[in-house]
C-alpha positions as CSV (number, residue, x, y, z in Angstrom):
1,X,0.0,0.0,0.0
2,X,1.2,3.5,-0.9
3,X,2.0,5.1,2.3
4,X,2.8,9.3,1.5
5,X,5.5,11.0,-0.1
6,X,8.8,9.6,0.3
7,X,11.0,12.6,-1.1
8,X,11.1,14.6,-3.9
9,X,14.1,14.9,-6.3
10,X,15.4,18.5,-7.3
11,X,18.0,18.2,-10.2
12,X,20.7,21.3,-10.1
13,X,23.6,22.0,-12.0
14,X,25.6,22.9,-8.9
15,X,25.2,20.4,-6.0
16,X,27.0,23.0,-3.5
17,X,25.4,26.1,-5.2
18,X,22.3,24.5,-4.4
19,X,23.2,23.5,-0.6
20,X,23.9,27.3,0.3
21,X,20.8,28.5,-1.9
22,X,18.6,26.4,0.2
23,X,20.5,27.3,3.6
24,X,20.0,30.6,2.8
25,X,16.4,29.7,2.5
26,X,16.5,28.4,5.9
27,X,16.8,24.8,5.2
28,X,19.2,22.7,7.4
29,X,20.7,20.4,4.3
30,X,23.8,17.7,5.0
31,X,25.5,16.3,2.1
32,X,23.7,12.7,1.3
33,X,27.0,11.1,-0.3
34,X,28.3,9.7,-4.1
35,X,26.1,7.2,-6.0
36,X,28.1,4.7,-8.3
37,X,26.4,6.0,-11.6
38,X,27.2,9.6,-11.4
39,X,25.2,11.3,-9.2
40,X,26.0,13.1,-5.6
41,X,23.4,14.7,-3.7
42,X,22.5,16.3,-0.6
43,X,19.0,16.1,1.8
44,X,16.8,18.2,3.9
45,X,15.1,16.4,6.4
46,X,11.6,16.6,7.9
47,X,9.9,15.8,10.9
48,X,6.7,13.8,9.5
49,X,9.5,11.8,7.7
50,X,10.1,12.8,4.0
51,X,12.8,14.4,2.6
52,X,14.3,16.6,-0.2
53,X,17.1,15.3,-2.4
54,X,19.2,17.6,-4.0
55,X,20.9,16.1,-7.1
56,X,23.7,17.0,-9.1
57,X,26.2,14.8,-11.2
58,X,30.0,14.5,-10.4
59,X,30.6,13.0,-13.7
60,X,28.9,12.8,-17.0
61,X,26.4,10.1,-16.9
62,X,24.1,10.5,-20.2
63,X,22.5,6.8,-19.5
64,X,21.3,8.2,-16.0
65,X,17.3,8.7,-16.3
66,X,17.8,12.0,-14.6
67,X,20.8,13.8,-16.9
68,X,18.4,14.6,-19.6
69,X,15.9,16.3,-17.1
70,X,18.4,18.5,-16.2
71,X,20.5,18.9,-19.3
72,X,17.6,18.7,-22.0
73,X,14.8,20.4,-19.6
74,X,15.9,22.5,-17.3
75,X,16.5,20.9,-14.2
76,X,14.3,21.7,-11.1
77,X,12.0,19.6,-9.3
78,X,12.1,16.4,-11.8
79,X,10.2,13.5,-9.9
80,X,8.8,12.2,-6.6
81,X,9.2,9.0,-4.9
82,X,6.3,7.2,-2.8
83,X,6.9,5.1,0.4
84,X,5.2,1.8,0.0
85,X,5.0,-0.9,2.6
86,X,4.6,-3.6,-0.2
87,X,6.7,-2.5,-3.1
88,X,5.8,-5.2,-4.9
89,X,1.9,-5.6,-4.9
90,X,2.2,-2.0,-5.6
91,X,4.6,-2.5,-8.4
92,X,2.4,-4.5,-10.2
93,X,-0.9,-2.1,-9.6
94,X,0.9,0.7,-11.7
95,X,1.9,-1.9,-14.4
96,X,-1.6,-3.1,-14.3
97,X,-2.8,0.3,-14.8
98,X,0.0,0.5,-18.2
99,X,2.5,3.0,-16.0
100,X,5.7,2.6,-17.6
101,X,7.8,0.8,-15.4
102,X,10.7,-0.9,-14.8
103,X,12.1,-3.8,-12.7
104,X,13.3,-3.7,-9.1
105,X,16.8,-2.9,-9.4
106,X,19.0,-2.1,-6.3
107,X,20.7,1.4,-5.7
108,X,22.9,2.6,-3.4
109,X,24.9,5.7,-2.1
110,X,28.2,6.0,0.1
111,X,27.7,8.7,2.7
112,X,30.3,11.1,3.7
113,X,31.1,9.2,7.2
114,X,32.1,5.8,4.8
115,X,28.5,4.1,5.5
116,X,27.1,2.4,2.5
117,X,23.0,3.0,2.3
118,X,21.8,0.3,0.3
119,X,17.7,0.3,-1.5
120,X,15.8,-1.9,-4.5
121,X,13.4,0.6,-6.5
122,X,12.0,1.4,-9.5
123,X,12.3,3.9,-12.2
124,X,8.9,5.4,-14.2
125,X,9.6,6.2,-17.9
126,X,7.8,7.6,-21.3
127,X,5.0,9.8,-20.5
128,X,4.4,8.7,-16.6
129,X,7.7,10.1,-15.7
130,X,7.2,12.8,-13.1
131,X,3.3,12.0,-12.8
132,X,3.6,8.4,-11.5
133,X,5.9,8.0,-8.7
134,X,8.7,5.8,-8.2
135,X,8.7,3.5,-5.2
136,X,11.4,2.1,-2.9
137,X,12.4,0.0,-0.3
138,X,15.1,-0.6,2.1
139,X,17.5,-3.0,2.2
140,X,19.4,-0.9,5.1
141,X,17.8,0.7,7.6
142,X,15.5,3.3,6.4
143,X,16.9,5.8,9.2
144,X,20.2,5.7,7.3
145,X,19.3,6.9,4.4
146,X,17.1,10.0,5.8
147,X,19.0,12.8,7.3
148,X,19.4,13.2,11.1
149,X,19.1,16.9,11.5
150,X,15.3,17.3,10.9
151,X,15.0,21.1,12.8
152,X,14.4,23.7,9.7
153,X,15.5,27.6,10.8
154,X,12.2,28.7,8.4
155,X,10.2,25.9,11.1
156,X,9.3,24.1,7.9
157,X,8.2,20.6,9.7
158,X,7.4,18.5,6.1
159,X,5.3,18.4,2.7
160,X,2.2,19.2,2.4
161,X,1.2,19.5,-1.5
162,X,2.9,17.9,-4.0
163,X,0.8,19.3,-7.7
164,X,1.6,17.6,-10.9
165,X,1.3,19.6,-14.5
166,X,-0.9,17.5,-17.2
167,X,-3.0,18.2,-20.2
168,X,-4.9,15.4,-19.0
169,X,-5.6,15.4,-15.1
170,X,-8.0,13.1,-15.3
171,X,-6.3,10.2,-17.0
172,X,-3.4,9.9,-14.4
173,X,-5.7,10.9,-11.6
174,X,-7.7,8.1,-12.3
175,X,-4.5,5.4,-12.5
176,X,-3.7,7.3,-9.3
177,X,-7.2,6.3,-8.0
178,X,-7.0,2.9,-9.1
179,X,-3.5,2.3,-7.4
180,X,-4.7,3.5,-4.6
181,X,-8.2,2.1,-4.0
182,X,-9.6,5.3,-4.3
183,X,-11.2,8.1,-6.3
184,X,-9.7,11.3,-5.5
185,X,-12.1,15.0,-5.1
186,X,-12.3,16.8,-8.1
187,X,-11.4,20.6,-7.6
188,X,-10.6,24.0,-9.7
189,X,-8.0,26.4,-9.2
190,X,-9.4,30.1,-10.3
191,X,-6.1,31.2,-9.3
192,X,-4.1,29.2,-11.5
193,X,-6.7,28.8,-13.8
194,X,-6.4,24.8,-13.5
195,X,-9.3,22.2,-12.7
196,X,-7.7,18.9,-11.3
197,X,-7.9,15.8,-8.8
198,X,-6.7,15.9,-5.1
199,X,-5.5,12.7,-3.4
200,X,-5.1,12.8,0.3
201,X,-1.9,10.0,1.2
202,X,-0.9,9.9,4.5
203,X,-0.1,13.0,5.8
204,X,0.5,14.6,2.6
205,X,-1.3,15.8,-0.4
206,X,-0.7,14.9,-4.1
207,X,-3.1,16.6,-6.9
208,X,-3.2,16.4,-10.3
209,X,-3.4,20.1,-12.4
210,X,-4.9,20.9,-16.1
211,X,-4.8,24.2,-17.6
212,X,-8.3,25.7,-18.2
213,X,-7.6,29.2,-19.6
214,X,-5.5,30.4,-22.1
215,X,-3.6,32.5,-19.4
216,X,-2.7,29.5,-17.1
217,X,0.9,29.3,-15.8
218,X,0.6,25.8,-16.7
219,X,0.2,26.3,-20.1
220,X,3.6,28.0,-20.3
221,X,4.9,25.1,-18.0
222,X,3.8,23.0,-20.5
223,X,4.4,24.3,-23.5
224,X,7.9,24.7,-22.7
225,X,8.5,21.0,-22.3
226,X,9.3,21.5,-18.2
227,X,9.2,18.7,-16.0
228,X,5.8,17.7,-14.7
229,X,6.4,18.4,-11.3
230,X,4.9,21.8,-11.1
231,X,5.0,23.3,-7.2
232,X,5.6,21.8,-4.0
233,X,4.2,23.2,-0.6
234,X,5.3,22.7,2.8
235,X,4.2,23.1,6.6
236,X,5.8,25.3,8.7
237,X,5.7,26.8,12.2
238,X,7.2,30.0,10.4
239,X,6.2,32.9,8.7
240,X,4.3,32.0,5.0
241,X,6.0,32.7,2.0
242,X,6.1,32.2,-2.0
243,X,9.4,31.3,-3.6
244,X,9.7,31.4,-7.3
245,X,12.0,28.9,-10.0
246,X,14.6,32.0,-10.0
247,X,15.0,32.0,-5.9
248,X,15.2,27.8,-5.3
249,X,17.3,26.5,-8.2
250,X,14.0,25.9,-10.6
251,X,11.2,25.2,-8.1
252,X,7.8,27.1,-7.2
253,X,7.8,26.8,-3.5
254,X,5.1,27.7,-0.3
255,X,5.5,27.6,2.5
256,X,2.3,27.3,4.5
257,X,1.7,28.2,8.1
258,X,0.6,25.6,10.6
């Protein structure tokens, strides 16, 4: 069963220009450590348990699903992983629904202090990627992989709204629905000029966005080929406050008082 957001992957050029832009931000980020295809990254806890991954590559690594997100379309926030407690029932209930994906494969990462955080996952291709999430589960302890320092200086305590750019909410809302055993609520966005559908997963939620009018961010989002990931929101015991893609390395980002 799908279980809430895991973490969500923001691809930079920089790794450490994007560590102090999001420290400046008032993020507490620690460098995550070297995977062996390419790829470094750094995290930024939270305390109802998901994360975000900061990615960059150390090498050139064209065969990496992720370099072409980056180096073809911009970067920015490029997918989103789901925590499952039964990765393989729910492995097959995306292929069932014809998501795109692939095997279980295992990944890993060395971290700074020498420790070797091991995973099996999946990866989501064609025209799911970014709209479907990828899944994964532990093969070391799940606390080794997160991030101790959870504490965030802009009291950010975790996500709250993951939204997702399509021209067709309804199709991957309802292969969201039927992965889930649910139909999601059906809502419109004036602001954005978007009508979509809302799915409430643990303690976080993940909706599904269509342009509606002509003058729709979305429809510039889209027509410039971004990645579907369109805005992320978080909780916080802060102050509010609206970051746009120039401030955060490519991402629209709220932050939403408690």
């Amino acid at each position: 069963m799908i279980l809430g957001i895991d973490h969500i992957v923001i691809a930079v050029p920089s790794l450490e220009a994007a560590m102090e832009t999001y420290r400046r931000l008032g993020f507490s980020v620690v460098e995550g450590g070297a995977h062996p295809y390419g790829s470094h990254n750094a995290l930024i806890g939270f305390e109802d348990g998901s994360y975000i991954e900061l990615l960059g590559f150390y090498e050139e690594s064209p065969a990496h699903p992720w370099w072409d997100l980056l180096h073809e379309r911009g970067g920015g926030l490029i997918d989103f992983c789901m925590a499952t407690d039964d990765i393989r029932a729910d492995l097959a209930a995306f292929r069932a629904q014809g998501v795109e994906a692939s095997d279980l494969s295992e990944g890993g990462r060395r971290r700074p202090d020498g420790y070797e955080v091991k995973w099996i996952n999946n990866k989501v291709g064609g025209a799911f990627q970014g709209l479907m999430p990828f899944i994964i589960e532990d093969v070391t302890p799940r606390a080794r992989r997160l991030p101790s320092e959870l504490t965030q200086a802009n009291g950010v305590t975790g996500i709250h709204c993951l939204s997702l750019a399509t021209e067709d909410a309804g199709r991957y809302g309802a292969i969201m629905g039927a992965v889930l055993g649910r139909d999601g609520q059906a809502f419109r966005d004036e602001e954005l000029g978007t009508s979509g559908i809302r799915f409430e997963v643990g303690s976080h939620v993940l909706e599904y966005l269509s342009p509606k009018d002509a003058s729709s961010p979305l429809r510039r989002h889209l027509a410039g080929k971004r990645p579907a990931p369109y805005r992320v929101s978080f909780k916080t015991r802060g102050t509010a406050a609206s970051y746009s893609p120039g401030q955060t390395e490519g991402v629209r980002i709220d932050l939403l008082s408690n």
